[in-house]
N, C-alpha and C positions, 0 to 999 in steps of 0.2 A: 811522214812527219815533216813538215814543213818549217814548222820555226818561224808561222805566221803571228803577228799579232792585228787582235782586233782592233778597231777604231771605233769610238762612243763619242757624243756628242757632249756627253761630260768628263773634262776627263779625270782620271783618276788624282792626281798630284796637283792642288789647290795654292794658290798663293792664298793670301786671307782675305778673302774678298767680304763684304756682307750679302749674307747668304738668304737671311731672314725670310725677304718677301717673298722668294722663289716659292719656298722650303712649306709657309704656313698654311697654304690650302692642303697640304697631305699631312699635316699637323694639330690639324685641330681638336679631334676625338680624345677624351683626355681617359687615364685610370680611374672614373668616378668614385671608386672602393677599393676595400681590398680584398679583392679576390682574386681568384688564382692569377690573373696577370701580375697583379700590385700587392705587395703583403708588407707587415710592419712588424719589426721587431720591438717589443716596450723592454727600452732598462731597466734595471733595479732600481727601486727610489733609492733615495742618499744624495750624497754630498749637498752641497749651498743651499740647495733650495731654489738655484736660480733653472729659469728653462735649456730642457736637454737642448743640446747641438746635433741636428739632426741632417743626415744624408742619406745619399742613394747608390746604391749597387745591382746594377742592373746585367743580365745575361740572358742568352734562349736556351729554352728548357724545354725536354718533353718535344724536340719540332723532329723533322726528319732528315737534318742535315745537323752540321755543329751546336753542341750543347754543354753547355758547361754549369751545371747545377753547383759544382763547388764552390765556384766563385760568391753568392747572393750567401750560400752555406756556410763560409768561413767569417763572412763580413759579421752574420750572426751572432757565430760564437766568438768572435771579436770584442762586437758590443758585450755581449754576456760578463766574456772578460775582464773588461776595463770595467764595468758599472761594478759587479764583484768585489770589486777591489779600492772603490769610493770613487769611480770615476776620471776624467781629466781637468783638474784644477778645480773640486768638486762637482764639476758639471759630467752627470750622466749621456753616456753614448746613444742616439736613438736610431734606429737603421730601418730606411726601407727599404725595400727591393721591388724589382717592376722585372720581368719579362718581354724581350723583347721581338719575341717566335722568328729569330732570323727575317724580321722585317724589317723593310723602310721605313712604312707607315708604325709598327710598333714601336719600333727604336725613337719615331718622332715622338710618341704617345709618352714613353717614358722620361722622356727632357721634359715637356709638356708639364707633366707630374711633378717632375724635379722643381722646375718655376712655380708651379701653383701651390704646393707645397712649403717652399721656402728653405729649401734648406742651402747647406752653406757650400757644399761640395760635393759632386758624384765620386765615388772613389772604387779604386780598382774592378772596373767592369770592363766586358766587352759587347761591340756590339760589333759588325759588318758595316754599318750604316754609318759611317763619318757625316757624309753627306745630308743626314736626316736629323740627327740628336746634336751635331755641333751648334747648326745657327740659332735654335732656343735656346742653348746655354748661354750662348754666345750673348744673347741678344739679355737673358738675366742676370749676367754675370756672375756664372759661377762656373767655378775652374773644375776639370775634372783630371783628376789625379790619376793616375795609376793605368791607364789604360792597356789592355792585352797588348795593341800593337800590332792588329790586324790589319789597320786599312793604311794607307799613308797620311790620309787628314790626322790620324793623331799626333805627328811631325808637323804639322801647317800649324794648325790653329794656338792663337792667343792664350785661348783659356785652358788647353792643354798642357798638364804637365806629369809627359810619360816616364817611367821609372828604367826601361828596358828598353832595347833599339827595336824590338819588336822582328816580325818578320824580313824585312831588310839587310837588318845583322845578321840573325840567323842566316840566310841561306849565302849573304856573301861571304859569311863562315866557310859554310859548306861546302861553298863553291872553290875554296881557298884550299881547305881539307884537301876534294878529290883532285884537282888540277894533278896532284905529285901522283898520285895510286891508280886516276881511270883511265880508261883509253874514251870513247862514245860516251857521253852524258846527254841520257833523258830524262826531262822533268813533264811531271805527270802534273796537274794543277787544275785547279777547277776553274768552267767556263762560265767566270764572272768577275764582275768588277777589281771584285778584291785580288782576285786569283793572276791578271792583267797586269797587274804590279808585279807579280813573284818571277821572271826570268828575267827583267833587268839586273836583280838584287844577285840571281847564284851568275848569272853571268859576267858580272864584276867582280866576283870572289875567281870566279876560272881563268877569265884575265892576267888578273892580279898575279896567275901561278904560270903564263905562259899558256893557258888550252884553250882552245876552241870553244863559242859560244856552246852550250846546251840544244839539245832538241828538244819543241814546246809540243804538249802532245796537249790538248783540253781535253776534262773529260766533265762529265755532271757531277756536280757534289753532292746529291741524293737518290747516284746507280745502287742498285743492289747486286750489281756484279758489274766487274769491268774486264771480261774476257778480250773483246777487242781491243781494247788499250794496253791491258798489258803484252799483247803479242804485239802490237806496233811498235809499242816501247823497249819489248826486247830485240825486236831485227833492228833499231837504230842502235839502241848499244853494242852490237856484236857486228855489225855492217863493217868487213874490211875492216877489223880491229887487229891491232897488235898490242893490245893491253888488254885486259878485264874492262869490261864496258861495267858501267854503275846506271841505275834507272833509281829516280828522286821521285817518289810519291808527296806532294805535299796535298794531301784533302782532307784536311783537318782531321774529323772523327769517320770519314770514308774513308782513310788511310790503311786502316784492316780487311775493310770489304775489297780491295783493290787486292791486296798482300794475299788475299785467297785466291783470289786470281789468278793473280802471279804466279803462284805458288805451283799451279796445277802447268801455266803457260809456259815456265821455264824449265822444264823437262824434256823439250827440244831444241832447245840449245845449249851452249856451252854456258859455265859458272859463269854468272854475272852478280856485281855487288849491289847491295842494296845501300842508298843513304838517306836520311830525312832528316824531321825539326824535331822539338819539344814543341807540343801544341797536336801534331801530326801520331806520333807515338811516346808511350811513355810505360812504368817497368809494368802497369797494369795489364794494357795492350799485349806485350812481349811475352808475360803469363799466358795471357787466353791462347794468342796464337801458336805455345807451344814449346816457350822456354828455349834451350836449348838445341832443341830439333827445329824451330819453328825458324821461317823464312827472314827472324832479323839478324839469326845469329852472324857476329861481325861485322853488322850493320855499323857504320858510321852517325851518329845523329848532333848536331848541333844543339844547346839550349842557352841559357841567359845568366842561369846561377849553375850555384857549386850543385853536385849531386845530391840528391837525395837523403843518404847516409851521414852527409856530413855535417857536425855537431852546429854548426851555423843556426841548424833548422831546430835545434832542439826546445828555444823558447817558442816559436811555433806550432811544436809538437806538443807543448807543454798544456799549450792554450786550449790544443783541439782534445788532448784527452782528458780536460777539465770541465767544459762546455761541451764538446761534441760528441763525447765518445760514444760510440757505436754508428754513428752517422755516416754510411758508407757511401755519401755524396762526397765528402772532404777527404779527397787521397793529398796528404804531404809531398808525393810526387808526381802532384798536377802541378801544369806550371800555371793554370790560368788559379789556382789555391794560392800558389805562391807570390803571385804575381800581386794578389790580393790583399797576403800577409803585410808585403812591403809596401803597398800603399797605406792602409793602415798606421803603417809604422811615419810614414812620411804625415799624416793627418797629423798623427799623434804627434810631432814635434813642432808642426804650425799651434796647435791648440796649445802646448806648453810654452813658446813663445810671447804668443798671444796671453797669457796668465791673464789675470782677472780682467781685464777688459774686454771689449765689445766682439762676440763672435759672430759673423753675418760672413755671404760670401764676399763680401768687399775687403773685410779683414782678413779673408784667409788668400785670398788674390793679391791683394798687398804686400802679407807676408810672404809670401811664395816667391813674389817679385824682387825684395828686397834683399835678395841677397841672403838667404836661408837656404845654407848648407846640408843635410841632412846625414847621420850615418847610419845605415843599415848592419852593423852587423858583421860586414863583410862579406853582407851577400851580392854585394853591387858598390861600385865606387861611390864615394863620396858623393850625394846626389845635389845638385843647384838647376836653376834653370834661368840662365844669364838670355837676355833679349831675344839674342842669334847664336847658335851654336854654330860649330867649326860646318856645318855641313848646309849653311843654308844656301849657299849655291847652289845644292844641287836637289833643293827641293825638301829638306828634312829639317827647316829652321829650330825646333824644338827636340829635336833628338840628340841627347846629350850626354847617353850611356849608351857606346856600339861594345860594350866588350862583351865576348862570347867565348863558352866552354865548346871542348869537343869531349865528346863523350862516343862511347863504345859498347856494342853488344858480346859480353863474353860468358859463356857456361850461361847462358839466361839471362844474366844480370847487364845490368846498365850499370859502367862502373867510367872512372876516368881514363880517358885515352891516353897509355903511355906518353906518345909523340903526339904531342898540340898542332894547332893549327901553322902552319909554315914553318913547321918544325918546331917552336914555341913552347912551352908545357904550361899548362896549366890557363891562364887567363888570354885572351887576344883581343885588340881595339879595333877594331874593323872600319874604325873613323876613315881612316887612310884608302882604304879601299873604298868603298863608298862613297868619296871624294870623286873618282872617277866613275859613277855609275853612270848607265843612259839610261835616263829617268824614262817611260814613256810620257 
């Protein structure tokens, strides 16, 4: 394990350049219908009478790496929701959704769609593809809300406005967490773009606690078994350890395939602890692989909001076993569902804002800009999105919620960790941290 990083000719962490001209020759192929890539939710008729406000929530689905069907699933029954109930400001929700098969080229297709289309804002999606779906929006202006927070252009760009600190916070969470408990920390991450970004972020959380950078182990983010990695992964954490070494899986929906792995690998050495994200595992995941018995118990995991359980979510829940129920794409404890919930929610208070006047994305950009505060709930601080945030030094101009839960595997369950992050209970801002990251 080396603790090499790669070097690309693009790199990952964008000032805001215009991107446009590069970007359109691998852009141009559009959703011509809706079929399985691109699909359309219709509102219920009602309210005004005037035309629905219509956006896009886009995800990959069905590919053979990360997939998040709930996300495009929730926005759904969102729409469902709000029209139900006579709309916002009489005007009916209209939603579509694009798949974006873990591509470049897809991810352009479905911005593509979003401008040809006209709608007024992408909201709560994800894609890998910063690089691809940003400069058509950019160039349409239309802001996209809510993003997962997978790549770091959703911190760069203009027309982004993220809900969550995204992967960054997390792991320099994380990285915060183990500093006091590990001895040898390796991060497992997938060998790509996005994945390139992920050991500056826990290596400033380890810092932050006095430990030693992490070991970078790459692996592919569509193996079907990672035998060799997890033995790598385990002689670095146990290498001349005087602590309990911890190995960091972060590969998204690989994160299980890895854990089986593991699972079999680390029967030759000594207890080692397991930590990761939300996005990475969640209580679904920790069911299959086996609850209680299974290789997360006392795992350490980082995520964004309160758990699962907690009554926060219950108008959420309300919504999906009103609209969605039986829909077993929509877990309440996804975070990319969740993630969703709250942009929604953030839509929804531009739109009431905005009351009977002109809905375009010009006005929901506007409002966005102007100093519209939002409250979630208390599933997230107070949300705004001022020019530059506290962190644009260091590359995360638009990142404007670093606070992060730690969370814990006990009896099976994903429940709150007693003892918070640097001792802390209950919420952490990881602004501070973060401040000092080295960006690659």
């Amino acid at each position: 394990m080396t603790g090499r990083r790669r070097t690309r000719s693009t790199p990952p962490v964008l000032p805001r350049p215009v991107r446009a001209t590069a970007l359109a020759a691998g852009a141009v192929a559009l959703c011509a219908s809706l079929t399985a890539a691109c699909g359309v939710i219709p509102g219920a008729t009602g309210g005004s009478g005037d035309d629905p406000v219509k956006v896009m929530t886009w995800a990959p689905q069905d590919t053979d790496a990360t997939n998040k069907p709930g996300m495009p699933a929730m926005a759904r029954a969102y729409a469902k929701w709000i029209n139900s109930h006579g709309g916002i400001n009489g005007r009916r929700l209209e939603v579509l959704t694009c798949n974006d098969h873990n591509d470049g080229v897809g991810a352009a297709k479905c911005a593509r769609r979003a401008a040809t289309e006209d709608v007024v804002a992408v909201v709560g999606s994800y894609s890998q593809f910063g690089d691809s779906y940003l400069a058509p929006l950019e160039g349409a202006g239309i802001p996209y809300i809510g993003g997962y927070g997978v790549t770091n252009d959703e911190f760069t760009g203009g027309m982004s406005y993220p809900v969550n600190g995204g992967q960054p916070a997390l792991l320099a969470g994380l990285g915060r967490a183990l500093a006091e408990s590990c001895g040898n920390v390796a991060l497992v991450r997938p060998d790509s773009i996005a994945g390139d970004q992920l050991p500056a972020m826990l290596d400033a959380g380890l810092k932050a606690g006095g430990h030693a950078e992490a070991g970078d182990q790459l692996a592919a983010d569509d193996a079907t078994e990672y035998g060799g990695q997890a033995e790598q992964a385990l002689r670095y954490a146990t290498k001349g350890a005087t602590r309990k070494g911890c190995v960091v899986p972060a590969l998204g929906d690989r994160t299980d395939t890895f854990m089986d792995s593991f699972r079999r690998a680390r029967e030759n050495f000594p207890a080692v602890r397991t930590a990761t994200v939300l996005g990475s595992v969640d209580q679904t995941v920790i069911n299959a692989s086996g609850g209680a018995s299974g290789p997360y118990e006392g795992a350490y995991i980082t995520g964004w909001y309160p758990v699962a359980s907690d009554p926060r979510w219950d108008p959420m829940k309300k919504v999906i076993n009103e609209e969605a129920f039986g829909d077993n794409r929509i877990d309440p404890a996804d975070a990319g569902v969740q993630t969703t919930w709250i942009a929604y929610t953030v839509l929804k208070a531009v739109l009431e804002r905005i009351g009977d006047g002109e809905v375009s994305a010009d006005t929901v950009r506007r409002t966005l800009n102007d100093g519209l505060r939002v409250s979630t709930g208390g599933l997230t601080p107070t949300l705004h999105w001022p020019y530059e945030s506290k962190l644009a030094a260091v590359g995360f101009p638009r990142l404007v919620n670093a606070d992060v839960t730690l969370q814990v595997v006990q009896g099976g369950k994903l429940v709150a960790a007693r003892k918070g992050i640097g001792g802390a209970h209950g919420v952490a801002d990881m602004t501070a941290t973060l401040e000092h990251a080295d960006v690659p």
